[in-house]
FIGUVO-435227 format. One record per residue: x, y, z of N, C-alpha, C in turn. Coordinates in pm, whole numbers, padded with zeros to 5 digits, always signed. Example, Ala and Ser with C-alpha at 12.3 -4.5 7.8 and 13.67 -1.06 7.14 Angstrom:
! FIGUVO-435227
+01319-00569+00780+01230-00450+00780+01320-00330+00780;+01285-00225+00708+01367-00106+00714+01290+00003+00787;
***
This chain:
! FIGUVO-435227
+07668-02612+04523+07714-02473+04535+07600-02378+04500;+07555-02289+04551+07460-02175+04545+07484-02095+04458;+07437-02042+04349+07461-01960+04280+07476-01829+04341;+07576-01759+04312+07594-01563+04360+07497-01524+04335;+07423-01534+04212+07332-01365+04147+07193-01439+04202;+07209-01571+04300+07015-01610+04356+07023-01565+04506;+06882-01488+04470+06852-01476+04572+06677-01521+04667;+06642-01490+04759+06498-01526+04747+06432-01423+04698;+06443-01304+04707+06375-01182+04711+06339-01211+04519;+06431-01240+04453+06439-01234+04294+06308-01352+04290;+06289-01491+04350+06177-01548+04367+06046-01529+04369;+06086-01410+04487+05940-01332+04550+05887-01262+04490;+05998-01169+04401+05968-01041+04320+05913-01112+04209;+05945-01249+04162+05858-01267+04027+05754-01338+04043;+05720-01471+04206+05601-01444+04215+05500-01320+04208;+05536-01240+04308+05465-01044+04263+05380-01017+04149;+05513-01034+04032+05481-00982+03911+05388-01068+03846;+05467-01189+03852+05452-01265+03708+05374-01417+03762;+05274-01419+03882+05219-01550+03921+05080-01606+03897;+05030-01474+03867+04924-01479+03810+04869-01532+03605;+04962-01473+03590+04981-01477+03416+05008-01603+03455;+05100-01674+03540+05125-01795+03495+05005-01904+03537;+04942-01852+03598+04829-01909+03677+04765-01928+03553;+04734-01864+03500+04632-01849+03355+04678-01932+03246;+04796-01936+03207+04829-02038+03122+04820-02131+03139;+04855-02141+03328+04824-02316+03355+04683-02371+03319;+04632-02269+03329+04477-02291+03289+04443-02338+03158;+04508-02273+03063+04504-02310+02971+04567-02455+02900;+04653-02461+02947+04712-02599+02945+04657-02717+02986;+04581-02698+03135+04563-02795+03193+04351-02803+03225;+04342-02662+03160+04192-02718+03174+04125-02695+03342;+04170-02694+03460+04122-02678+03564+04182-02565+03664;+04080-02499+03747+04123-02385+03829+04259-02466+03949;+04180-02588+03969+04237-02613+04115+04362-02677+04111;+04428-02763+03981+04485-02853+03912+04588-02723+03905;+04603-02628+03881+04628-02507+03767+04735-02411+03918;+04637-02419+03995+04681-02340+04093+04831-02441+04175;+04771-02553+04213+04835-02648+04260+05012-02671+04173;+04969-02668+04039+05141-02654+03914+05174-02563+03965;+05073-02411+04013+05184-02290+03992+05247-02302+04122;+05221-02372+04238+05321-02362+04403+05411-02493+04388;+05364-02561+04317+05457-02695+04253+05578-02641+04197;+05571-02550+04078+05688-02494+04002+05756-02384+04105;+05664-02254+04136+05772-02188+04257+05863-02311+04367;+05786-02372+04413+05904-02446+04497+06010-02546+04426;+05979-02576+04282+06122-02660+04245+06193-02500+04197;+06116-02367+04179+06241-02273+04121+06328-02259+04292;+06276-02267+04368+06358-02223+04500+06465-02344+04536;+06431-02481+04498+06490-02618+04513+06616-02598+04397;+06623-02531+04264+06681-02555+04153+06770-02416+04192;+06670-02335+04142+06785-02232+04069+06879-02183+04150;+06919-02149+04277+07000-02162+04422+07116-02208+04336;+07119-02382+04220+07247-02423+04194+07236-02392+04107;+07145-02425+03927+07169-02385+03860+07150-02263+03807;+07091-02092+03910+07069-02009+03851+06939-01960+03809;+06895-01898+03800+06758-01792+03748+06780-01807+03552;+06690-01882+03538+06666-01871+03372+06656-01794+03312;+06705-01760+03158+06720-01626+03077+06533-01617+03081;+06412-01710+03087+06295-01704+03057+06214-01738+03159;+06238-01670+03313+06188-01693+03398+06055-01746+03427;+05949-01659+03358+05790-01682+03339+05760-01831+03254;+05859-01859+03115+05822-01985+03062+05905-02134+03132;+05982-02091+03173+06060-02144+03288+05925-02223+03393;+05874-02153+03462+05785-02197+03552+05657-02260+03486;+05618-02176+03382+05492-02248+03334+05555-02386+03300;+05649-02426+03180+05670-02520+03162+05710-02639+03255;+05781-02558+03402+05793-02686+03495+05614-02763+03565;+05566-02563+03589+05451-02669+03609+05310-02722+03591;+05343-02717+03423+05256-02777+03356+05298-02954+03362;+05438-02967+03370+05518-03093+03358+05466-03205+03462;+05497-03075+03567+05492-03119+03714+05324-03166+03757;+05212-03094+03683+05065-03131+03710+05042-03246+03582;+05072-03280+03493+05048-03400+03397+05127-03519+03449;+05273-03518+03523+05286-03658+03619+05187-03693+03701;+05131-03540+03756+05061-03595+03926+04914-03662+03868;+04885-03550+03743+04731-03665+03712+04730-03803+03671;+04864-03779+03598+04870-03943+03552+04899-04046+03639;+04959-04002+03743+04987-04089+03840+04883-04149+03919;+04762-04001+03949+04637-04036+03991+04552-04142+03897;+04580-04102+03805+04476-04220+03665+04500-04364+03696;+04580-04401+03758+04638-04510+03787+04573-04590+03916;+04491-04526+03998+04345-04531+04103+04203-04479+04072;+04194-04389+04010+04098-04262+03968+04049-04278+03835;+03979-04288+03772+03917-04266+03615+03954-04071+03592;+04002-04082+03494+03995-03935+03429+03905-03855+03377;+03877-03742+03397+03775-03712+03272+03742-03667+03155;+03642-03720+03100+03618-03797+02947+03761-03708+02878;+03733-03554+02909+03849-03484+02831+03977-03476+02859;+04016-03588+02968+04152-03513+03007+04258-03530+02941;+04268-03706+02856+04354-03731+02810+04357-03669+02666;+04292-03601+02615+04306-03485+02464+04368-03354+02543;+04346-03293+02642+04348-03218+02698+04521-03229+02736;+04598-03340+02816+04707-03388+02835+04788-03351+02722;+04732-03443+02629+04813-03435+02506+04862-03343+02421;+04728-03207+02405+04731-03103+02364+04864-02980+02443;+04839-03047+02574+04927-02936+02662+05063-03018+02651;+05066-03110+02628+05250-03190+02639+05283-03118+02481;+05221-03147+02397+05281-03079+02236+05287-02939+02206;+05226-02859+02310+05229-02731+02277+05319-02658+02343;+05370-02547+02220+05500-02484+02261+05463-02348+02339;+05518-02302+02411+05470-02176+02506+05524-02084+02429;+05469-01966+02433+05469-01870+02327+05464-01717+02406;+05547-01675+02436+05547-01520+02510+05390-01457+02477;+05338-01426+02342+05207-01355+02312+05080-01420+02360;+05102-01597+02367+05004-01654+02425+05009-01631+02594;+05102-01645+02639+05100-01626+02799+05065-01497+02812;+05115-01361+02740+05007-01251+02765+04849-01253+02760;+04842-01299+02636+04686-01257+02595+04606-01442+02681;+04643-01501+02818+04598-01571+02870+04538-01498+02945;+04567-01371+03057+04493-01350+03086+04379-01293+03084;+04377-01243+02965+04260-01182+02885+04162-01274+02863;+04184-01431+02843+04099-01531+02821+04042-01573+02920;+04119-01539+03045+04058-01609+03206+03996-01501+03183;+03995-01363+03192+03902-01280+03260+03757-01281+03158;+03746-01322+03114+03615-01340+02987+03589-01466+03030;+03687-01566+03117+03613-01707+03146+03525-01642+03275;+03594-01567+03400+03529-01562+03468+03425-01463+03487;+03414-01399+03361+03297-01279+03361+03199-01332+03238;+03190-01533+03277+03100-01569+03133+02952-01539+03223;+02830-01543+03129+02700-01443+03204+02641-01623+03235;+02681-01703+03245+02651-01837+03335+02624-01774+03477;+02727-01721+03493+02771-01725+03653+02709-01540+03680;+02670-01519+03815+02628-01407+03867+02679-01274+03887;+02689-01181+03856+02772-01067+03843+02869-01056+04015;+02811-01075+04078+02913-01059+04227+02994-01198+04207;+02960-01302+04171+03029-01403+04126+03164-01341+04056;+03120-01327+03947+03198-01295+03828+03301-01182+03855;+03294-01074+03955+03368-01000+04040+03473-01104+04125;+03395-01102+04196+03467-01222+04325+03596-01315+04280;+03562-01383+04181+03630-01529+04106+03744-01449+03989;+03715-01340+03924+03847-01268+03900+03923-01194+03991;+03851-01142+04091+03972-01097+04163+04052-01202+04247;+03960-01337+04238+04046-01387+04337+04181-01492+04252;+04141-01510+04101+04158-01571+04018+04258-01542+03925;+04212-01406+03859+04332-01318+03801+04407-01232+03852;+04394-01200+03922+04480-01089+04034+04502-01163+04123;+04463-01243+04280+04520-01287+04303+04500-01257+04483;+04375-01149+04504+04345-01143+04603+04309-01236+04707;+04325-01243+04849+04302-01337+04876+04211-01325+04936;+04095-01423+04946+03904-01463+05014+03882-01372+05102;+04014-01320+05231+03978-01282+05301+03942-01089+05234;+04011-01026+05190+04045-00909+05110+03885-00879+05046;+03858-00983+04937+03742-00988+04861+03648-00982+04992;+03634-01059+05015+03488-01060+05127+03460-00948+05210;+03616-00878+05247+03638-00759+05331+03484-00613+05237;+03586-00656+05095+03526-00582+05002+03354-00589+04973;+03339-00693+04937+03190-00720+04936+03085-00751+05087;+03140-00704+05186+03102-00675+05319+03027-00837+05340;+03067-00932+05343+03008-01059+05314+03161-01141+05431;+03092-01249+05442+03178-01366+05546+03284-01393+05435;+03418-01435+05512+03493-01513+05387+03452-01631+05387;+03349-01727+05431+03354-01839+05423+03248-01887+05384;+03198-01774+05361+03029-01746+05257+03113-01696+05114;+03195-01681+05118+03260-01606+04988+03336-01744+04928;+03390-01804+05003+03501-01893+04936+03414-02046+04873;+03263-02071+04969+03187-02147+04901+03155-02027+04743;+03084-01960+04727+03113-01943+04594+03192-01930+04522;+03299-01927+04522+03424-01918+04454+03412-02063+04433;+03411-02180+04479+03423-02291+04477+03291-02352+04367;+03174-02279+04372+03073-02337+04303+03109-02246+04155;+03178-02182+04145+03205-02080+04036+03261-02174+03906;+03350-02203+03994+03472-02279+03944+03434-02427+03924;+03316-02495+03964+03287-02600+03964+03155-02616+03846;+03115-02464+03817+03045-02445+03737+03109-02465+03603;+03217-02385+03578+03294-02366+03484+03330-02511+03454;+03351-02574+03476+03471-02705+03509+03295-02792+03444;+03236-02777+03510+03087-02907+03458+02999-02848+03370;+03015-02674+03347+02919-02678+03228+03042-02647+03104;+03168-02674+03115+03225-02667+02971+03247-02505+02937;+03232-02447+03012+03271-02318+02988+03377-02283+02930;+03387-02240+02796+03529-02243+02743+03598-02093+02770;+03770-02135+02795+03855-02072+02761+03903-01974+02704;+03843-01924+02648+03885-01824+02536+03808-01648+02565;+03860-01590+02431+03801-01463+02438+03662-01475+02310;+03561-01443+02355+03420-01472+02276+03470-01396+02127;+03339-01449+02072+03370-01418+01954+03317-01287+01880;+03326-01233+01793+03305-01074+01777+03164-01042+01816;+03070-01147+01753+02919-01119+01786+02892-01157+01931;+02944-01224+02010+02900-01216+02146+03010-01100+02236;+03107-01037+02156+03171-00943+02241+03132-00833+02341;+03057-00783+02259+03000-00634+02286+02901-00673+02400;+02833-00768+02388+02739-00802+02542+02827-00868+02642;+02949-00901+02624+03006-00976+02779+03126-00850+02807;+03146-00749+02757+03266-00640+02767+03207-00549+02879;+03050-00550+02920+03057-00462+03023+03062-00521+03148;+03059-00616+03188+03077-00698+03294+03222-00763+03292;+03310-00731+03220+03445-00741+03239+03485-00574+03241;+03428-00466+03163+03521-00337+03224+03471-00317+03380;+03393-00401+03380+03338-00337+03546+03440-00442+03683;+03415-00530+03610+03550-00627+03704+03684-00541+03686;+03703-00480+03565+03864-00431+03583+03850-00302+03660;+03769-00230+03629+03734-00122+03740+03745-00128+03860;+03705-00237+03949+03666-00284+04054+03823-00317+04098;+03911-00382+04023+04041-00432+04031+04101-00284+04047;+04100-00228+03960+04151-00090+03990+04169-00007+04105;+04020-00038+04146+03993+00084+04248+04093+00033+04388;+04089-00139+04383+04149-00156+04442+04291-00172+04485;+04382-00140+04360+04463-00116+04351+04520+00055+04393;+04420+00129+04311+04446+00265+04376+04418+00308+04476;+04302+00261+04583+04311+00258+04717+04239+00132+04814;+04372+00067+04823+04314-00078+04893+04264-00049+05012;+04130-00128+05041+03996-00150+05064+04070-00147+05236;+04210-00202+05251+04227-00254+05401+04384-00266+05369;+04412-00280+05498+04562-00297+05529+04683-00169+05558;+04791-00230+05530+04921-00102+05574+04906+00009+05454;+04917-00044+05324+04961+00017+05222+04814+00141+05171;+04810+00211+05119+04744+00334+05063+04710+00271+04928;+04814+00199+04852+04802+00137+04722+04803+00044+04711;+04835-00040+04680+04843-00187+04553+04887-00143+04448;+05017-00083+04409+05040-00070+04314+05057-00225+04172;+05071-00320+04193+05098-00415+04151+04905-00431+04058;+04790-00389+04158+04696-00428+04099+04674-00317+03986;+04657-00168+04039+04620-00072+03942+04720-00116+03780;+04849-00147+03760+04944-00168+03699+04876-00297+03592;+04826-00402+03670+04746-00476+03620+04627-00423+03529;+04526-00384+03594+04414-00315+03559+04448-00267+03457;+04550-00131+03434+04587-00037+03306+04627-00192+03215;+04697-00276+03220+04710-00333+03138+04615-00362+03045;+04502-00479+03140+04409-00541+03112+04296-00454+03047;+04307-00321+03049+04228-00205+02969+04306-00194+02830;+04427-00184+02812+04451-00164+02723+04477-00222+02648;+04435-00420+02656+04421-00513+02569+04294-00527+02554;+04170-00485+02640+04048-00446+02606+04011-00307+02481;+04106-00226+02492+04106-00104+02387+04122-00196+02293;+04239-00228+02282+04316-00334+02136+04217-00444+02129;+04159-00485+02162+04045-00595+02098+03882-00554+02070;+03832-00425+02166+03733-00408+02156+03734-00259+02177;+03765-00146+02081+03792-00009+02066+03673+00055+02093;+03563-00014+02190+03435+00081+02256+03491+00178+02288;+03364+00273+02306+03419+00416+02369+03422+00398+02489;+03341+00310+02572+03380+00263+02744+03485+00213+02816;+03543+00158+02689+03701+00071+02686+03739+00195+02695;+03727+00291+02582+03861+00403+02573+03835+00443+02689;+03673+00509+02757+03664+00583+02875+03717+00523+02984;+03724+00395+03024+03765+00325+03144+03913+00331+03124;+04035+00325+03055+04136+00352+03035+04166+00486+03092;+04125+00539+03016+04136+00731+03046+04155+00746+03221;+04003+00673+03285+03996+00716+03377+04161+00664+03455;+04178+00527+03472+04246+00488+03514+04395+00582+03452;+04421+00580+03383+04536+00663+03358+04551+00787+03439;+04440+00863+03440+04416+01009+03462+04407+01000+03648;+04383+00890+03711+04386+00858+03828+04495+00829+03881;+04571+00720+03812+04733+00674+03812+04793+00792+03814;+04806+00897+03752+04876+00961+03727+04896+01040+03855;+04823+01068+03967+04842+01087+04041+04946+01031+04184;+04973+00883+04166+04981+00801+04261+05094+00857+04382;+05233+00901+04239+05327+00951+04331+05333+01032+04424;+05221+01164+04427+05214+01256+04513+05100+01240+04635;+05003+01121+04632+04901+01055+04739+04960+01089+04796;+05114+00993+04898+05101+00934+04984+05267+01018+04997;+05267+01054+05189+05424+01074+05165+05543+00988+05162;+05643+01032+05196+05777+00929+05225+05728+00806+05362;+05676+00824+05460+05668+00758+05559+05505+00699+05528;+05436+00689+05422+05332+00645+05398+05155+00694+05442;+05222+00853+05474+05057+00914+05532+04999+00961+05398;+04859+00951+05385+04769+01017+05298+04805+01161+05266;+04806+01210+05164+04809+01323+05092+04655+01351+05026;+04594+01484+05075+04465+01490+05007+04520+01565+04870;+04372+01575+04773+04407+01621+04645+04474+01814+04644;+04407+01850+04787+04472+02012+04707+04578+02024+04784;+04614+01922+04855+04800+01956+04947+04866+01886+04816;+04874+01807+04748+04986+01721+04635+05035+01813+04601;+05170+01791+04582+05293+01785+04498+05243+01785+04363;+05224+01859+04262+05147+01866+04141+05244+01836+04027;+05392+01859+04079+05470+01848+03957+05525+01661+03971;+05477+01638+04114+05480+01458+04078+05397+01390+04002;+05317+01445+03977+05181+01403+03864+05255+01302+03709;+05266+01231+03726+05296+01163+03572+05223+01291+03428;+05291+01302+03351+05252+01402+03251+05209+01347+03174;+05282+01192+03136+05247+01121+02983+05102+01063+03065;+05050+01013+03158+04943+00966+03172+04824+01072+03204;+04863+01173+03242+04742+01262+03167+04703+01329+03041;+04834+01359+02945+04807+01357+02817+04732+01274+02754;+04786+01092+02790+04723+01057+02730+04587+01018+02741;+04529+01011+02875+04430+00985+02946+04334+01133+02933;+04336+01230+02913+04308+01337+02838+04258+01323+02686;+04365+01292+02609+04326+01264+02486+04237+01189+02438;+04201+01094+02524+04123+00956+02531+03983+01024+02546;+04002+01070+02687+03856+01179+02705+03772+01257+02609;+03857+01356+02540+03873+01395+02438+03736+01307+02296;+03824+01214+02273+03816+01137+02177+03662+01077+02211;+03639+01052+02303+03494+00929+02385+03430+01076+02327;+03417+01200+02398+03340+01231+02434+03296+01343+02279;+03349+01339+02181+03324+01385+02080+03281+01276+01958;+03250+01134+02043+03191+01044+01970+03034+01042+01976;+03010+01099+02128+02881+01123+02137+02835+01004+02234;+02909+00906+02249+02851+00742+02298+02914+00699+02407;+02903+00788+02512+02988+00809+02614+02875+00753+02714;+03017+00689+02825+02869+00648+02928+02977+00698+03067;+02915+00625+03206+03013+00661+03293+03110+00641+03347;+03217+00581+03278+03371+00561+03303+03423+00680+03223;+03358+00741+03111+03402+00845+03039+03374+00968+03135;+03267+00936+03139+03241+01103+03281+03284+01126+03378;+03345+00979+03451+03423+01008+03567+03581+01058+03520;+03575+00989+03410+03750+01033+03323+03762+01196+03316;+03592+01246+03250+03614+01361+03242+03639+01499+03389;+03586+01407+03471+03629+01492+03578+03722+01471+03646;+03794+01328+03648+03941+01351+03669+04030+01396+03548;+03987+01442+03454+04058+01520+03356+04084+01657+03420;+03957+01736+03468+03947+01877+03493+04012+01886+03624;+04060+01811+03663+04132+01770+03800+04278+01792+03745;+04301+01679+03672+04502+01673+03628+04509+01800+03552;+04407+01843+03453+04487+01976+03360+04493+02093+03473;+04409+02103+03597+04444+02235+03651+04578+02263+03709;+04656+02392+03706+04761+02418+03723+04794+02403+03894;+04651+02443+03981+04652+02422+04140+04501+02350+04162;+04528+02351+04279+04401+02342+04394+04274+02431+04334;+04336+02579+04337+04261+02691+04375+04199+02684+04214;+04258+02677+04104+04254+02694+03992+04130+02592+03920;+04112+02478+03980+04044+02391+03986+03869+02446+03933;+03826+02391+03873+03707+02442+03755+03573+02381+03843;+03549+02411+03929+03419+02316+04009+03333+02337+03927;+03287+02463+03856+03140+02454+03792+03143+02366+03699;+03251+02310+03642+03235+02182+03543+03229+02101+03583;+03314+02024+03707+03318+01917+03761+03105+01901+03827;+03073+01992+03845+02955+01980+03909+02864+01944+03838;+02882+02016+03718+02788+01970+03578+02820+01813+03527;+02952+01791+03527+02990+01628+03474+02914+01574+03583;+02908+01586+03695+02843+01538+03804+02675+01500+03767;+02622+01624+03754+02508+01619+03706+02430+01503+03618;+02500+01521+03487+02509+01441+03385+02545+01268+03470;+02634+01249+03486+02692+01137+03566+02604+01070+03631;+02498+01179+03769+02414+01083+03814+02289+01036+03738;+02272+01166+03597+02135+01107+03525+02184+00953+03458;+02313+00912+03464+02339+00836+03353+02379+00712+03407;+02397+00758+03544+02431+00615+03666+02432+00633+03816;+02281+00659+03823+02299+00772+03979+02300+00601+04078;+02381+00713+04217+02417+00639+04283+02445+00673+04394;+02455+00635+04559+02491+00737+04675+02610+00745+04637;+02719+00711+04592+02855+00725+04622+02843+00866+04465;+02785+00810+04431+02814+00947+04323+02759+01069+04357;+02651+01070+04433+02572+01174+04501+02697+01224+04598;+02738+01134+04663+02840+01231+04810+02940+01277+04703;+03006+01211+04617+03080+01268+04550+03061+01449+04461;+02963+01437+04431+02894+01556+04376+02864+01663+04495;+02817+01624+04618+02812+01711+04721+02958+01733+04770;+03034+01695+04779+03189+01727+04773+03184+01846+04739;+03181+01823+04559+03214+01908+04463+03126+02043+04478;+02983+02058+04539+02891+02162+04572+02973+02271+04625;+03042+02171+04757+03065+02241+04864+03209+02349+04835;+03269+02287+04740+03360+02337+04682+03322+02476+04566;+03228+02427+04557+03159+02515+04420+03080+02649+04521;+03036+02625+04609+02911+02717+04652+02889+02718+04827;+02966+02665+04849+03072+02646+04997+03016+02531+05066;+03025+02530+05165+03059+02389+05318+02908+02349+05333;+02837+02512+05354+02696+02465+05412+02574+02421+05265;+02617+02450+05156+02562+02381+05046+02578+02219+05044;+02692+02177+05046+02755+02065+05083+02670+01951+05148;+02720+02059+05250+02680+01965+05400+02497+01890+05389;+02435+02027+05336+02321+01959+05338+02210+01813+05235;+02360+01865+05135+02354+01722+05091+02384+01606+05104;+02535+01600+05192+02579+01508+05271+02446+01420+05341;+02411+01545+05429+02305+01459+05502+02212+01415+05465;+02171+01496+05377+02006+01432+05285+02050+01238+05232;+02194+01270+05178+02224+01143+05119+02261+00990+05232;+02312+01028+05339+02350+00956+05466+02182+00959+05523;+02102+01040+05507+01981+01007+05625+01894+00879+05528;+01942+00861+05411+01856+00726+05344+01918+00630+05395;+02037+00604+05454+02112+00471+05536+02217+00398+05423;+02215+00470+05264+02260+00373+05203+02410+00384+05245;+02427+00495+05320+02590+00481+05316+02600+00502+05455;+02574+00458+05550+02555+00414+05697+02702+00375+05701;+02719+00306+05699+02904+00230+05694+03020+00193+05579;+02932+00349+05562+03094+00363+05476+03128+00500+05505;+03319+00469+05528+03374+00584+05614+03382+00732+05554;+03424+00696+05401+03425+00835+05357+03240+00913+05343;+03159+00875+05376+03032+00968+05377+03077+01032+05504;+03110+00963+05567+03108+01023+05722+03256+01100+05757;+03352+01092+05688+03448+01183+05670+03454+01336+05646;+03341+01304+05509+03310+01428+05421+03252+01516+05495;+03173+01453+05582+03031+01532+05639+03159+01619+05787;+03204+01542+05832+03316+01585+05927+03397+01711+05896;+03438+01690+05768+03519+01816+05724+03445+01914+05679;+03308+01910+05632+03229+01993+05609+03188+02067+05719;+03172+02017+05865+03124+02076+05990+03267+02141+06017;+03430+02105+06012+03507+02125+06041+03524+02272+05943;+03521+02294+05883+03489+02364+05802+03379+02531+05852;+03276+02495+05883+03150+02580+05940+03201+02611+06065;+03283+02531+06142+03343+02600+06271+03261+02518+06387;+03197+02374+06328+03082+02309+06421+03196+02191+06471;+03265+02225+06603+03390+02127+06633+03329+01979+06670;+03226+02010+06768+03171+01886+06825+03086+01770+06707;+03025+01831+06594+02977+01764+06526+03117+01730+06440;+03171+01780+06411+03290+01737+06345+03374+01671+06399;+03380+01621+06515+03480+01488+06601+03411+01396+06564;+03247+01385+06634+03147+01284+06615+03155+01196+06490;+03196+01285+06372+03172+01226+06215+03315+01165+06230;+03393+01238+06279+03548+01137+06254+03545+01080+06328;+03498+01023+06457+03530+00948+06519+03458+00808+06417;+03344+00878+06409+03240+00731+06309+03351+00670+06198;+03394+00812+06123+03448+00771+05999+03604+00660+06059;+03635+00692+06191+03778+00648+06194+03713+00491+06241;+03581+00485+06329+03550+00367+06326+03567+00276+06214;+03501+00293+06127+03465+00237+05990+03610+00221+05894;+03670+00285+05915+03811+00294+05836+03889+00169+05857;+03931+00117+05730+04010-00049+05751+04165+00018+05699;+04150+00124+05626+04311+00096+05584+04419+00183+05700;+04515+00157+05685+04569+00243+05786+04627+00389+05774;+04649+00423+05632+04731+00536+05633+04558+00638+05637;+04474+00595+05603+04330+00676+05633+04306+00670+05757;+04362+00621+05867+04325+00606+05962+04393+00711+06060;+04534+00678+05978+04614+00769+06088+04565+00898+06048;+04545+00945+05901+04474+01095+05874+04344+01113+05976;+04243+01048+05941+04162+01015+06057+04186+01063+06233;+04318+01036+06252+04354+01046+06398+04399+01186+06420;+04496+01210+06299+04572+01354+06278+04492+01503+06302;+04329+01413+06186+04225+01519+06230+04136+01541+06347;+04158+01445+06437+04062+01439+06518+04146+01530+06603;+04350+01533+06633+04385+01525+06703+04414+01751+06663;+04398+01782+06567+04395+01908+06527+04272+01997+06542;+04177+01951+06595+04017+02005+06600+04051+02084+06765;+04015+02210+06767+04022+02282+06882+03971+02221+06981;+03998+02249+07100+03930+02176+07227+03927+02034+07229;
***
């Protein structure tokens, strides 16, 4: 007999949430990426085989870990029985059959994967790559999209990552106080990276990923709670102060919302207070770097009351500061944005181009957006199709695309 209150969707929805965390414990239990992954589609399919009769468990998440941790210590042992084990597996076995699952440990697991896969063994695009594909949950093709690279040039490293980990003993855990502070910036920069992609995915239908940004804020704010840097606090901030926006992006039918058309009273309040306060706090420590400066200018962003009200001569100065402290083309177009806003279109524009004629941002859509609306702007129609047509080339996600089309399709003549 089928249980009433199962359904699949209740399945789906807690793969969603909760498949990753469990991914991580398996890890912990069982010692291997591939072993680990293999329990967690092992346990979803006996929850779809089971709970149908007996029901959805009061402890859904320990529910699954425990089936399939169960379910990967038969299959090795069964293998041991053709196969030699290795040297560690059977301490390793044993350790995971006696140990009790613990709600605080399955949280703070994934905090331990993401410090496994941001150990400085392995290569910083590595160490990107192998958490997003690892702790979050992206898949080869997504990542590779991202790092403009083959997926099948991507998924061999992922494979040597993990094979690294696995043969040089790379442990588990979160380092210890004296090696903290040197492996924390190559994990806020992986959660950053997770972020961004959560707040505007790289490709596809959706505008968001809400599921990743949600992640990210987490994984910052067990980075605050373990390691109270001011980059921790600043990378929080930002993300908050960004989040806080999400509801008013995008409309009911899923088109892009730019920043001075939003809905301002959809703005989350508690996440710019507190993402404010945070700002605040970094930046009267004195030891501020640039997750704090970008915080601070999406600060001067959420406190303004409008569009119009909007403080450019500060944002231009954080700018300033910003590129002495991490210059970069994407921070440069970003700052020429803000010019053009500050001191109009044709100030702008000519930075646009100065920054696009070095090639570093050749194919990427928003340089060539910006520069579009900047001509759209000056009243230059023909140069302003040209840039959107480029930019709509280059564009992977879709609700930018259809804006993309909207504008091309509103340009006189």
């Amino acid at each position: 007999m089928v249980c009433p209150h199962f359904s699949r969707e209740t399945v789906d929805s807690i793969y969603r949430s909760h498949s990753r965390r469990i991914f991580a414990t398996l890890i912990r239990f069982l010692g291997d990426f591939d072993v680990a992954e293999e329990a967690l589609h092992d346990a979803f399919r006996a929850a779809l085989e089971q709970w149908p009769h007996e029901g959805v468990p009061a402890n859904p998440q320990a529910w699954l870990v425990s089936t399939g941790r169960f379910k990967a210590i038969d299959g090795i042992r069964r293998r041991a029985r053709f196969e030699p084990l290795p040297d560690d597996m059977e301490e390793r076995l044993a350790a995971a059959t006696g140990e009790e699952l613990d709600g605080e440990g399955i949280e703070d697991d994934r905090l331990r994967l993401i410090f496994t896969c941001c150990h400085p063994a392995l290569s910083p695009e590595v160490q990107v790559a192998l958490t997003l594909r690892e702790v979050c949950g992206l898949t080869t093709e997504e990542i590779a999209r991202a790092f403009l690279i083959g997926a099948p040039t991507l998924a061999q490293r992922i494979v040597r990552a993990k094979a690294k980990i696995r043969d040089a003993r790379i442990p588990y855990q979160v380092p210890s106080p004296s090696e903290l502070s040197d492996r924390v910036d190559s994990v806020l920069r992986v959660v950053y990276l997770v972020f961004n992609e959560g707040y505007s995915a790289s490709s596809g239908e959706s505008l968001t990923r809400v599921e990743l940004s949600v992640e990210a804020i987490r994984l910052g704010r067990l980075l605050v709670e373990l390691l109270p840097e001011p980059e921790a606090l600043g990378l929080l901030a930002l993300m908050l102060l960004q989040e806080s926006r999400r509801a008013a992006r995008s409309s009911p039918d899923g088109d892009l919302i730019l920043l001075d058309d939003q809905d301002r009273s959809l703005w989350k309040r508690d996440y710019i207070v507190e993402g404010s306060a945070l700002v605040e706090r970094v930046l009267l420590s004195r030891r501020f770097g640039p997750y704090t400066l970008q915080a601070a200018i999406a600060a001067v962003h959420a406190n303004a009351s409008s569009a119009a009200a909007t403080n450019w001569a500060e944002i231009v100065g954080l700018y300033d500061i910003l590129l002495r402290a991490s210059p970069s083309p994407v921070v440069e177009l970003n700052r020429a944005v803000a010019v053009a806003m500050r001191d109009g279109p044709l100030a702008g524009l000519a930075l646009v181009e100065a920054t696009l004629a070095r090639g570093e941002l050749t194919d990427y859509h928003l340089a060539h957006s910006a520069r579009a609306d900047l001509y759209r702007r000056l009243g230059r129609m023909p140069e302003a199709r040209a840039s959107y047509e480029r930019a709509y080339g280059l564009a992977r996600q879709e609700p930018e695309r259809r804006f993309l089309e909207r504008r091309l399709r509103e340009l006189p003549g």
